[in-house]
Chimera marker file (.cmm) of the C-alpha trace (Angstrom):
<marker_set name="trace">
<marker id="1" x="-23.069" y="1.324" z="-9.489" r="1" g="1" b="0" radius="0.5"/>
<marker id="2" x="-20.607" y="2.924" z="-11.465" r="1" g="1" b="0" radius="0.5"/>
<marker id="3" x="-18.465" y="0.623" z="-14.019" r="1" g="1" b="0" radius="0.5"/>
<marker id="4" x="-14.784" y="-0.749" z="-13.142" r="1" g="1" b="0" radius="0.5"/>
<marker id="5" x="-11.959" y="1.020" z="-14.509" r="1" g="1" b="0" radius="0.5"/>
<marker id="6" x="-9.978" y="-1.032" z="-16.670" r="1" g="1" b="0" radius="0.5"/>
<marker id="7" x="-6.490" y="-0.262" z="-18.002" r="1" g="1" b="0" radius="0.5"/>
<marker id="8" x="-5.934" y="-1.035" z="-21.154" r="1" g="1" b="0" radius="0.5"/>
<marker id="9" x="-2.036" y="0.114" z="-21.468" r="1" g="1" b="0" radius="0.5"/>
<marker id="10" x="0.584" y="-1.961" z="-20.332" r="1" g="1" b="0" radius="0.5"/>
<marker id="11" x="4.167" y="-0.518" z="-19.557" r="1" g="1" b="0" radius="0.5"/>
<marker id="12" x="6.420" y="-2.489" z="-20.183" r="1" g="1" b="0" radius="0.5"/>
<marker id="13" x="9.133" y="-2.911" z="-17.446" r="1" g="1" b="0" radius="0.5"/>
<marker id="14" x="12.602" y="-4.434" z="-18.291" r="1" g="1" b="0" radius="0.5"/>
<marker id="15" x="15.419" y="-5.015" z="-15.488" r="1" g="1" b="0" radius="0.5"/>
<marker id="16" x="16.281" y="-1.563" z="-16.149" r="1" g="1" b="0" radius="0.5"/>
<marker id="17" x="13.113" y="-0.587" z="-14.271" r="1" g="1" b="0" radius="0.5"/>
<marker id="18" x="13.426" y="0.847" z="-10.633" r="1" g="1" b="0" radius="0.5"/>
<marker id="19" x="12.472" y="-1.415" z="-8.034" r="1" g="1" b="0" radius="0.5"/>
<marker id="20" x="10.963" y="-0.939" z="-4.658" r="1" g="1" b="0" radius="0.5"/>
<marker id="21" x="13.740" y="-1.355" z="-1.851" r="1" g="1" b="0" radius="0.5"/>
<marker id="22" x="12.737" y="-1.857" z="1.635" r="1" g="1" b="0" radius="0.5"/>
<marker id="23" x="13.765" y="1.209" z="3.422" r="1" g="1" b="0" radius="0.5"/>
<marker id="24" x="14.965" y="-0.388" z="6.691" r="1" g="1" b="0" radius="0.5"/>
<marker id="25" x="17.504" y="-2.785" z="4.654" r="1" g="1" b="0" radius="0.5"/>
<marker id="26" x="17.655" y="-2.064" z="1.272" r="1" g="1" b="0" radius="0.5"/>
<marker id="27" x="16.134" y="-5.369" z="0.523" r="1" g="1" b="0" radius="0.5"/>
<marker id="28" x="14.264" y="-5.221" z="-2.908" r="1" g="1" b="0" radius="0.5"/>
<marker id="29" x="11.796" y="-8.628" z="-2.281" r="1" g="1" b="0" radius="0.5"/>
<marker id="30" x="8.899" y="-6.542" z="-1.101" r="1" g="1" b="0" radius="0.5"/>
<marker id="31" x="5.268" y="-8.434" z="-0.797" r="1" g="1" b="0" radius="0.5"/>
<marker id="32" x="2.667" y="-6.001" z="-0.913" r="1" g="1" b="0" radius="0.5"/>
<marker id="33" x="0.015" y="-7.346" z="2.259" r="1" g="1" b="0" radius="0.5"/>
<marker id="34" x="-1.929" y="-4.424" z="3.052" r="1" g="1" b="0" radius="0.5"/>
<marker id="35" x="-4.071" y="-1.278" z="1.044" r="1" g="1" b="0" radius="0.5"/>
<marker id="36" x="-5.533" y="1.527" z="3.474" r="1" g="1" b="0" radius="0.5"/>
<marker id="37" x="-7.941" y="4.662" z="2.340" r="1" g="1" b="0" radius="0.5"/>
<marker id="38" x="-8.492" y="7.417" z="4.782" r="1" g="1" b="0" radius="0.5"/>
<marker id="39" x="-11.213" y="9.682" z="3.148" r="1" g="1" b="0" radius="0.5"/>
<marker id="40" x="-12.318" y="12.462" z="5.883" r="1" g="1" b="0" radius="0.5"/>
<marker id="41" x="-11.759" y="9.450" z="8.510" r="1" g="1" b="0" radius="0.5"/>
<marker id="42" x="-13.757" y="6.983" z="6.891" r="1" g="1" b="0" radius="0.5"/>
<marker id="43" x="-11.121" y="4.196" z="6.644" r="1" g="1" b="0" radius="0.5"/>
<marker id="44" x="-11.126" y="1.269" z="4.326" r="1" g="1" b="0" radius="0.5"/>
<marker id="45" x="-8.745" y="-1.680" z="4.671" r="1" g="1" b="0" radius="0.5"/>
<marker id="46" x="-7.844" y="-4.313" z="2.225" r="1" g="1" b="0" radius="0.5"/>
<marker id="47" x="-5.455" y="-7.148" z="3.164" r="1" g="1" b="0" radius="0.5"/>
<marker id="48" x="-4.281" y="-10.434" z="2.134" r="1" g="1" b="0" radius="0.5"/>
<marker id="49" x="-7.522" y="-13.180" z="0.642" r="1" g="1" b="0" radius="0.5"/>
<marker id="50" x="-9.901" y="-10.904" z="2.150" r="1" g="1" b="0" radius="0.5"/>
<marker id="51" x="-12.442" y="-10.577" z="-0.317" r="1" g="1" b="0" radius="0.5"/>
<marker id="52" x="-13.864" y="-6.841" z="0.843" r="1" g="1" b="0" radius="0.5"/>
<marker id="53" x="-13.071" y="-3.946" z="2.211" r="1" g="1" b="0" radius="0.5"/>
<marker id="54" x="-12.996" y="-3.179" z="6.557" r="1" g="1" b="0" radius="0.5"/>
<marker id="55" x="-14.401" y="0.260" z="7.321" r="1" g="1" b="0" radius="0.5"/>
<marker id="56" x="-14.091" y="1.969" z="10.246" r="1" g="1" b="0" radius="0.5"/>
<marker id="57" x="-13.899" y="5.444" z="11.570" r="1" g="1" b="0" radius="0.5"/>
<marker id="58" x="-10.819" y="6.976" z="12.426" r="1" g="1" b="0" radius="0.5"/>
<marker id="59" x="-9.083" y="10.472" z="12.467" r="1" g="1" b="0" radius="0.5"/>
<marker id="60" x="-8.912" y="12.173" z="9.632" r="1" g="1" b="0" radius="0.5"/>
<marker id="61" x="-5.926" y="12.786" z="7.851" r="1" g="1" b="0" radius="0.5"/>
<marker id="62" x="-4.540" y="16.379" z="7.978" r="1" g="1" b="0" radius="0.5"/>
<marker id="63" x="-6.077" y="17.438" z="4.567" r="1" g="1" b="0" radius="0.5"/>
<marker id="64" x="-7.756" y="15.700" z="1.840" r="1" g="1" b="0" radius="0.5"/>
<marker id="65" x="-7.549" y="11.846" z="1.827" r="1" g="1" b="0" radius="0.5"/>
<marker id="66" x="-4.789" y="9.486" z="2.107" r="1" g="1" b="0" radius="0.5"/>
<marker id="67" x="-3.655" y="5.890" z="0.492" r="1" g="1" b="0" radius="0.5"/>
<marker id="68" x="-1.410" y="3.326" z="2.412" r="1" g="1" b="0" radius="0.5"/>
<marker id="69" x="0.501" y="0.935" z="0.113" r="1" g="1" b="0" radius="0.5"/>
<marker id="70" x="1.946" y="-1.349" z="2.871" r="1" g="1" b="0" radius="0.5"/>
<marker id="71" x="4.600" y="-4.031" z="2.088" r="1" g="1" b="0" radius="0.5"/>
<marker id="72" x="6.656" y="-6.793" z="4.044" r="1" g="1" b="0" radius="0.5"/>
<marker id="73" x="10.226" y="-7.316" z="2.678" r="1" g="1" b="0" radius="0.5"/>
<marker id="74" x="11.690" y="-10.764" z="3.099" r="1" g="1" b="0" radius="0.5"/>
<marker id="75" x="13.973" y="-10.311" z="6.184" r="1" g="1" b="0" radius="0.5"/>
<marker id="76" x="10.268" y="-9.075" z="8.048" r="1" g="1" b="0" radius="0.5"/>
<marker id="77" x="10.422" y="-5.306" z="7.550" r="1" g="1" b="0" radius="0.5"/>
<marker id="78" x="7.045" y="-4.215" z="7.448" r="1" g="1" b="0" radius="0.5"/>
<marker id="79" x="6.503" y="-0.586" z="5.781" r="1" g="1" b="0" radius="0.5"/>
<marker id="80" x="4.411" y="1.674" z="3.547" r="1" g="1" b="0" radius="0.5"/>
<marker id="81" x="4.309" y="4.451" z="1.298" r="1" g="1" b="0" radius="0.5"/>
<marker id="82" x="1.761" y="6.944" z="1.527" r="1" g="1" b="0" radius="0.5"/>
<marker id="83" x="-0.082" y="8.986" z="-0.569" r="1" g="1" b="0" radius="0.5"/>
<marker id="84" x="-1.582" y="12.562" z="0.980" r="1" g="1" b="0" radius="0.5"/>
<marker id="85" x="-3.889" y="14.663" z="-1.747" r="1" g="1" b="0" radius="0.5"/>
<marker id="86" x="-4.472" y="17.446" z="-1.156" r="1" g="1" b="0" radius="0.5"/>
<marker id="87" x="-6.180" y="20.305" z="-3.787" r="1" g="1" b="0" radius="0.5"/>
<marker id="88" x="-4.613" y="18.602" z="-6.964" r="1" g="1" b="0" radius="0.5"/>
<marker id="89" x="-1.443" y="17.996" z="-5.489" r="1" g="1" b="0" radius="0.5"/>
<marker id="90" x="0.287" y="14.609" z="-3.993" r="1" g="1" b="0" radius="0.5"/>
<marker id="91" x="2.621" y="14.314" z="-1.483" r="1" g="1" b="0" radius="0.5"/>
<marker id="92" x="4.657" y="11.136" z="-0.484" r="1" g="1" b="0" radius="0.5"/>
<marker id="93" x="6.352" y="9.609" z="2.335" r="1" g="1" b="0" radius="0.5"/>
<marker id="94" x="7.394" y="6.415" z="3.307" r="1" g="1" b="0" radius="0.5"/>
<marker id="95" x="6.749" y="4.996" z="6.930" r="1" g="1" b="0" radius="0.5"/>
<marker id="96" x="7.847" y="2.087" z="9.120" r="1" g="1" b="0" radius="0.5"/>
<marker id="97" x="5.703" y="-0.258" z="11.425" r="1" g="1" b="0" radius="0.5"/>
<marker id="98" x="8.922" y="-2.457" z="12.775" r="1" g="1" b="0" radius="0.5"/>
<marker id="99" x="8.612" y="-6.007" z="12.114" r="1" g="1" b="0" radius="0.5"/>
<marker id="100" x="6.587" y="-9.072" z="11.639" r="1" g="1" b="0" radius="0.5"/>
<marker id="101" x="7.263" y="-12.813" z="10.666" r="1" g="1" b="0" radius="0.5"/>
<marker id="102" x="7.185" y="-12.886" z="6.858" r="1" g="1" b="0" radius="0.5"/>
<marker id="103" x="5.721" y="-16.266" z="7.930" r="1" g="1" b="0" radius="0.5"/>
<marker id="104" x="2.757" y="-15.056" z="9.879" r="1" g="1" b="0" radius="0.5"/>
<marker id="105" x="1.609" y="-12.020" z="6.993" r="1" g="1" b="0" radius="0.5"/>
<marker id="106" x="-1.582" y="-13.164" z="4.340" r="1" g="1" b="0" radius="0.5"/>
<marker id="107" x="-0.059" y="-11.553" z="1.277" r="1" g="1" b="0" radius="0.5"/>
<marker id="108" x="-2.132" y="-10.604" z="-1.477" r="1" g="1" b="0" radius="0.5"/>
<marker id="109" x="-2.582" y="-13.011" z="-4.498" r="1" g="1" b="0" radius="0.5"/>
<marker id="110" x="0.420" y="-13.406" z="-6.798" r="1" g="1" b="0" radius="0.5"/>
<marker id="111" x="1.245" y="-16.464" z="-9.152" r="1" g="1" b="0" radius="0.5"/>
<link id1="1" id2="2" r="1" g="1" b="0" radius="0.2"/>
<link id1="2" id2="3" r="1" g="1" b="0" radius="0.2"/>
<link id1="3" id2="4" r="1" g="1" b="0" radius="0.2"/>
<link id1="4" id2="5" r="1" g="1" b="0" radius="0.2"/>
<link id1="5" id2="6" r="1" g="1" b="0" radius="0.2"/>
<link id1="6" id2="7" r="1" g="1" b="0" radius="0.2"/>
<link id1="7" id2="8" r="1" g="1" b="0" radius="0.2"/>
<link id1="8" id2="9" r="1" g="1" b="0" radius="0.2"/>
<link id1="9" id2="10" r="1" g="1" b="0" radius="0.2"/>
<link id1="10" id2="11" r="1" g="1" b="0" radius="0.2"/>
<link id1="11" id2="12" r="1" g="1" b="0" radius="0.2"/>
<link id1="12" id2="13" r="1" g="1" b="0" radius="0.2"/>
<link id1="13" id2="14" r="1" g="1" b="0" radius="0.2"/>
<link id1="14" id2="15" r="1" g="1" b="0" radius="0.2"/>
<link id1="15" id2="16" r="1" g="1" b="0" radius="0.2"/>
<link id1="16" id2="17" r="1" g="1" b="0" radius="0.2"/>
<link id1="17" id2="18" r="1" g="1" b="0" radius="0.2"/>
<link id1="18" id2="19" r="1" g="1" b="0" radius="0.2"/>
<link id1="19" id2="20" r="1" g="1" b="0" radius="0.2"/>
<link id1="20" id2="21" r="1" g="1" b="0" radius="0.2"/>
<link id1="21" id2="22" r="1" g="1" b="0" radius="0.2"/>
<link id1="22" id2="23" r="1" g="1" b="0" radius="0.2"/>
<link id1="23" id2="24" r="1" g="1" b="0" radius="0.2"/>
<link id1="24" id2="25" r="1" g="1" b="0" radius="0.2"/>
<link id1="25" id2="26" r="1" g="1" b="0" radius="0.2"/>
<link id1="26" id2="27" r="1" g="1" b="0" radius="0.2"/>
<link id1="27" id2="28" r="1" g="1" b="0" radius="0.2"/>
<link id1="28" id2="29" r="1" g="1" b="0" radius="0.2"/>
<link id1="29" id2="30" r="1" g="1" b="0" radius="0.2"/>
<link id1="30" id2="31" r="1" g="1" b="0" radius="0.2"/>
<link id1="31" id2="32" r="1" g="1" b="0" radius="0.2"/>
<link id1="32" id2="33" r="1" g="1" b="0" radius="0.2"/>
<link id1="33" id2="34" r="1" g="1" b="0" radius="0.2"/>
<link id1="34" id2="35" r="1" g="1" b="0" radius="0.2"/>
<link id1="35" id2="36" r="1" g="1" b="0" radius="0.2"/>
<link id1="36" id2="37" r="1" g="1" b="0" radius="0.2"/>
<link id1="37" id2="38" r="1" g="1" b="0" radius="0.2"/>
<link id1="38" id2="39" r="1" g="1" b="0" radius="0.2"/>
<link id1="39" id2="40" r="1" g="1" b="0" radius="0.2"/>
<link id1="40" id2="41" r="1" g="1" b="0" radius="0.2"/>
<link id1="41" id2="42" r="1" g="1" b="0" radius="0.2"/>
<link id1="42" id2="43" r="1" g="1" b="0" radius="0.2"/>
<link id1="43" id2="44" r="1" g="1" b="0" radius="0.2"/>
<link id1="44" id2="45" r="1" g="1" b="0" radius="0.2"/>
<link id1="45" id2="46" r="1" g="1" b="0" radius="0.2"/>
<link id1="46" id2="47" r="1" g="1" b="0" radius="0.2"/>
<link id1="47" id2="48" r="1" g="1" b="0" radius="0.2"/>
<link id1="48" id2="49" r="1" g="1" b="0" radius="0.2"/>
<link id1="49" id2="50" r="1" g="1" b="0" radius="0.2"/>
<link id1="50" id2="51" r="1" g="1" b="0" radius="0.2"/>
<link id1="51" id2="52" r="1" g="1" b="0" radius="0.2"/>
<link id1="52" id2="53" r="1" g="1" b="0" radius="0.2"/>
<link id1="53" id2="54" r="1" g="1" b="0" radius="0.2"/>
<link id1="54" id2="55" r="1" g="1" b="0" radius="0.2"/>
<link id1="55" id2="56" r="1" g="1" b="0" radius="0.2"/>
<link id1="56" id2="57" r="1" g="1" b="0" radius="0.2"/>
<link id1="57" id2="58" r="1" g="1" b="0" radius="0.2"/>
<link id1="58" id2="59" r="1" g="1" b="0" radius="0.2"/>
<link id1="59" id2="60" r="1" g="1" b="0" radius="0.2"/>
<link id1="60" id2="61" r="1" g="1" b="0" radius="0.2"/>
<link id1="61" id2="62" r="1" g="1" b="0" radius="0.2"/>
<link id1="62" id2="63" r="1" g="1" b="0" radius="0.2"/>
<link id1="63" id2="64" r="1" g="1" b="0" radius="0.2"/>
<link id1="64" id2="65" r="1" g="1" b="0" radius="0.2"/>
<link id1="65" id2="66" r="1" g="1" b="0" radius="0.2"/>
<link id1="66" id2="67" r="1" g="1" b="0" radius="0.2"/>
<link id1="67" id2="68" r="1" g="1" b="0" radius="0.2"/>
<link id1="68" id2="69" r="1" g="1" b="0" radius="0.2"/>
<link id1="69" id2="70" r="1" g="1" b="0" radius="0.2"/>
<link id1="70" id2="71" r="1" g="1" b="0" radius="0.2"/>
<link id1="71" id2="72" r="1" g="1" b="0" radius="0.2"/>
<link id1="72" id2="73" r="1" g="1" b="0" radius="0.2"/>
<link id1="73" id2="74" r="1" g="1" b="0" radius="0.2"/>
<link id1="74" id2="75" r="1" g="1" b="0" radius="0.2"/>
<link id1="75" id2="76" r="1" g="1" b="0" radius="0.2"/>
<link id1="76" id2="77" r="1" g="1" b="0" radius="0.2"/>
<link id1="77" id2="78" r="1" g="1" b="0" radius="0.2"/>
<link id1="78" id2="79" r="1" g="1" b="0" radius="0.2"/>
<link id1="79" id2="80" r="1" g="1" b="0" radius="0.2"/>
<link id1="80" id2="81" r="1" g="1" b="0" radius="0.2"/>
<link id1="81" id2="82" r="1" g="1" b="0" radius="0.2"/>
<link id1="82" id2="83" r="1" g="1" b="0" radius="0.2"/>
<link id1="83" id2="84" r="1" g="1" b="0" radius="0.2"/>
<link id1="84" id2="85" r="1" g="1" b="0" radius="0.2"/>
<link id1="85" id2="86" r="1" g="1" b="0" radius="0.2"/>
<link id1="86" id2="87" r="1" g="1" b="0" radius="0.2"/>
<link id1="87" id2="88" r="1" g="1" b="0" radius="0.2"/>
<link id1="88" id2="89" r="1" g="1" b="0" radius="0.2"/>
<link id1="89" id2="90" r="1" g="1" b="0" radius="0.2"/>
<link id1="90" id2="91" r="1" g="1" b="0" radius="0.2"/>
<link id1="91" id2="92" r="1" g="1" b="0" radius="0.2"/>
<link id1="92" id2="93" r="1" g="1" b="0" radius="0.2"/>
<link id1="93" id2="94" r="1" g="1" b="0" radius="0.2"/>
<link id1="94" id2="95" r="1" g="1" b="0" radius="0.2"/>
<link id1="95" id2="96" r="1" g="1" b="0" radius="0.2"/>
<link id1="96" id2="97" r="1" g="1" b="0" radius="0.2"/>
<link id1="97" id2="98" r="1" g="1" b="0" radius="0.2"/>
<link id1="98" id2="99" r="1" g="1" b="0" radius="0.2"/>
<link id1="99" id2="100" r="1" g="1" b="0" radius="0.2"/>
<link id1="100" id2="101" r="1" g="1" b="0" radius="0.2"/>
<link id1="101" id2="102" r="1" g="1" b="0" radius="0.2"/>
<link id1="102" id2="103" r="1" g="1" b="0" radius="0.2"/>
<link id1="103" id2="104" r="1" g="1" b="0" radius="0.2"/>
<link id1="104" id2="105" r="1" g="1" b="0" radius="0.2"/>
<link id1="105" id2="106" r="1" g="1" b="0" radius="0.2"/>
<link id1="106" id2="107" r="1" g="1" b="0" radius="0.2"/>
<link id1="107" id2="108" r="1" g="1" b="0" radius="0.2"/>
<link id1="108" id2="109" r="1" g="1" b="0" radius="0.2"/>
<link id1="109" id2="110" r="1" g="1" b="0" radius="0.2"/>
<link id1="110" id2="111" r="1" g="1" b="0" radius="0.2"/>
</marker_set>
């Protein structure tokens, strides 16, 4: 098993650092609730407490693999960015999946 990488290196962030805004409203208090891997359509899925990965099998992505950062804002906006490598280069988009009680969502841990 290889070892975990650990970062050493803070950055330090100050309120003059950029902050995620929910794309539908603008809102910037985003809870991150969801990580997704596509690797050749092998598909991992992390959310909330859970304490390992899904896998299933899905379509591949178009080229090289994808990562799905998926957030809920606080007025129930639920959306992601994604990340698409492909041959040493990374593309970005950000996509919506509508809306879901803020309520109802198992967030990841935070304290």
């Amino acid at each position: 098993m290889k070892e975990p990488i650990i970062y050493t290196h803070e950055i330090h962030m100050d309120a003059d650092s950029d902050v995620l805004r929910c794309p539908a409203c603008g809102y910037e208090y985003n809870h991150p609730i969801r990580v997704v891997t596509n690797r050749g359509g092998v598909v991992d899925i992390i959310e909330g407490w859970e304490d390992s990965p899904r896998h299933i099998q899905a379509t591949p992505t178009r080229r090289g693999s994808s990562i799905w950062l998926e957030f809920i804002c606080e007025c129930d906006h639920v959306w992601a960015i994604q990340f698409q490598f492909h041959k040493g280069q990374v593309f970005t988009k950000t996509l919506s999946r509508g809306m879901m009680r803020f309520e109802d969502v198992s967030e990841f841990w935070r304290d």
